[in-house]
N, C-alpha and C positions, 0 to 999 in steps of 0.2 A: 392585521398581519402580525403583529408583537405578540394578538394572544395567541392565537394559532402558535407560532414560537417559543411561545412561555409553556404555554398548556400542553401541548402536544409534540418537543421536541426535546427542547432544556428540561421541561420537569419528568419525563418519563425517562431520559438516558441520566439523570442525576440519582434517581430513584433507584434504577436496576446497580447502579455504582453504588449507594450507600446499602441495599442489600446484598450486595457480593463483599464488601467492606464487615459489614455486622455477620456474616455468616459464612460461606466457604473460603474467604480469605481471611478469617481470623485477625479483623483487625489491624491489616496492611496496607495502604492505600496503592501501594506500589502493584502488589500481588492483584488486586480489585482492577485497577485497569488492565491490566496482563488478560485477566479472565474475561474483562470486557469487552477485548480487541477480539480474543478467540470467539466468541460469543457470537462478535457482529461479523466473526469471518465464514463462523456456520453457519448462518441465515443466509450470506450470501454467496455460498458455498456456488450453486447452483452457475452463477454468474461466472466466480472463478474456474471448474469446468467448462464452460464452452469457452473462455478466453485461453485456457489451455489446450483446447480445439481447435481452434484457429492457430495457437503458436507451430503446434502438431501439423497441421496443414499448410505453414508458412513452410517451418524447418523441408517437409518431404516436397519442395516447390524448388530447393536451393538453386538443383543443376539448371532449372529455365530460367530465373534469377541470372544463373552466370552468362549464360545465352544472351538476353535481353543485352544483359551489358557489354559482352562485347559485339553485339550485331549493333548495336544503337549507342556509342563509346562517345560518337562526334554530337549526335544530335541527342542532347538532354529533353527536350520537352518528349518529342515520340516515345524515349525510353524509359520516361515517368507515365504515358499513357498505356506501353505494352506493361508495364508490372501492373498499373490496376485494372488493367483487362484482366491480368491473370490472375489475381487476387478475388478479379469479380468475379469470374470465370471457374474458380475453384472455392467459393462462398466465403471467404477469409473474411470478417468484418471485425472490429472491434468496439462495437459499441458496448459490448459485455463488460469488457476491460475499462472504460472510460463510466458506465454505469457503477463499477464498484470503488474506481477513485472517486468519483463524484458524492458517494453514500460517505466514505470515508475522508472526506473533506470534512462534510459537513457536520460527522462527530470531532472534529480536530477543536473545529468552531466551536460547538458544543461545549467539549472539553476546556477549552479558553476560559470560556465563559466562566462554568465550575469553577475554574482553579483562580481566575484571576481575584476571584474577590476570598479567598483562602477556604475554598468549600464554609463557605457562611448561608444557611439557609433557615427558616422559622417553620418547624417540622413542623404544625398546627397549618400551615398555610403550602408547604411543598410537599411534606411524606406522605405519600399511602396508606393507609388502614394497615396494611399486609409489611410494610418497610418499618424494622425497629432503627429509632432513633438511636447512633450513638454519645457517648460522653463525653468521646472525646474522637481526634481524627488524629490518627498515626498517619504523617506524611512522608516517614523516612525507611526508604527502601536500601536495604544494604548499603547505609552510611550516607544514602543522599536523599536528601529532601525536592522528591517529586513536584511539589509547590513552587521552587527556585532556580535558578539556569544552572546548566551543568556543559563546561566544556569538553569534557571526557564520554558522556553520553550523544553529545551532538559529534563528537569527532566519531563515537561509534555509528553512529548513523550513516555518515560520511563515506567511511571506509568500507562498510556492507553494501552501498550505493557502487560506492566505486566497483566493487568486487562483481558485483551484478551483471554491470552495465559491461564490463570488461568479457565477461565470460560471455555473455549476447552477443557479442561485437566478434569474438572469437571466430563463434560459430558462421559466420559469415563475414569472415575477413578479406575476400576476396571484393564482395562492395562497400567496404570503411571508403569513407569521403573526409577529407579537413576537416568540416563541419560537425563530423561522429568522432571523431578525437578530440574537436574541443568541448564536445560536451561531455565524453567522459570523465575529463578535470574540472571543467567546471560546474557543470551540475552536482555535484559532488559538494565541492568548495561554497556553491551558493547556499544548498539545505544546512552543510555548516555553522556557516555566518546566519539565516532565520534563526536557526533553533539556537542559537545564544543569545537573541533578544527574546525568547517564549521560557515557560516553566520546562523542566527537565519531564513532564508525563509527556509531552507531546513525542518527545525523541523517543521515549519506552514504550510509545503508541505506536509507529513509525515501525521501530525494531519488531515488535509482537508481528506484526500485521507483515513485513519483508519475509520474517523468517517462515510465517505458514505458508506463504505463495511459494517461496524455494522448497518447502516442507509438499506443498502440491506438485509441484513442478517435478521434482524427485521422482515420486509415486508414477506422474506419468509417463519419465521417462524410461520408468524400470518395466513396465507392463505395454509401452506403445514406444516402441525405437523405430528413429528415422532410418530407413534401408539404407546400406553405405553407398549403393548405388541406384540412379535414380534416373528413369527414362526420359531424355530428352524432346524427346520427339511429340 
């Protein structure tokens, strides 16, 4: 299991990092993860359209949504089985969505890894034929050091979360529960407090990867709009 991990996970995402490092990022390390978050967002490009298919197909569902809930107001179990009837009913899944946090986890891990021991590695035994080694590693992105916690980037995390989650909740303000407002703050406040015990790449990994899904999300809502009105029946 460790080689598998070593061989085929940490050394090939450490590799494509220090060849984006030696070559189209000029020796930034900041800039090299940026590229490498895009990178892994194109490959899973595929995944993020149909999870914005299903968002597409939740949003144009809202008005039986609002049905459900007030036909079914008193009895909470029935009217958690009529939404995924109709969820099933109308193909809504998200395992697409749970498949590309799940990838993007596991580069965070990755990433950990890299960083914790201060990108230290013995090019003879981890670079590629094809990966120029460099001389040195620029870990300082517009005045902060990628390598070390950063309160200001984890607070930016924070507030883009929040902004998210808010704008989501918007959209279907009519089913907000207790429990969807305390998550708004606190979810929020907990990825805060993480990411000031981790290095500041993880939160400019986080940021990269939020801004392309709102960066997708956009696109699809400019080319596929939820009809303002929407047949209940």
């Amino acid at each position: 299991m460790h080689s598998f991990w070593h061989d085929f996970l940490y050394t090939p995402l450490l590799n494509v990092l220090i060849f984006l490092y030696s070559g189209p990022a000029a020796e930034n390390l900041g800039v090299a993860v940026i590229m490498l978050t895009i990178l892994l967002r194109v490959v899973l490009l595929p995944f993020t359209i149909l999870d914005e298919r299903n968002r597409f197909r939740y949003e144009k569902l809202n008005k039986k949504f609002e049905a459900i809930e007030r036909d079914f107001k008193a009895d909470h179990v029935k009217r958690s089985e009529k939404i995924r009837d109709l969820l099933k009913q109308h193909k809504v899944s998200y395992w697409s969505k749970v498949f590309v946090m799940g990838v993007q986890l596991l580069v965070l891990i990755l990433l950990y890894q890299v960083f914790i021991g201060g990108i230290r590695f013995t090019p003879q035994e981890l670079l590629y034929s094809w990966v120029q080694a460099p001389s040195r590693v620029n870990t300082i992105f517009f005045g902060y050091d990628v390598a070390q916690k950063s309160l200001g980037w984890a607070a930016a995390v924070g507030i883009v979360l929040f902004l998210e989650i808010y704008t989501e909740q918007k959209r279907r303000e009519h089913l907000i529960t207790r429990p969807d407002v305390m998550y708004l703050f606190l979810f929020p406040i907990f990825s805060i407090v993480i990411l000031l015990l981790l290095p500041m790449v993880k939160s400019l990994f986080i940021l990269t990867s939020m801004f392309f899904t709102i960066f997708v999300a956009g696109v699809r809502r400019i080319f596929f709009r939820v009809p303002a009105v929407v047949d209940t029946k």
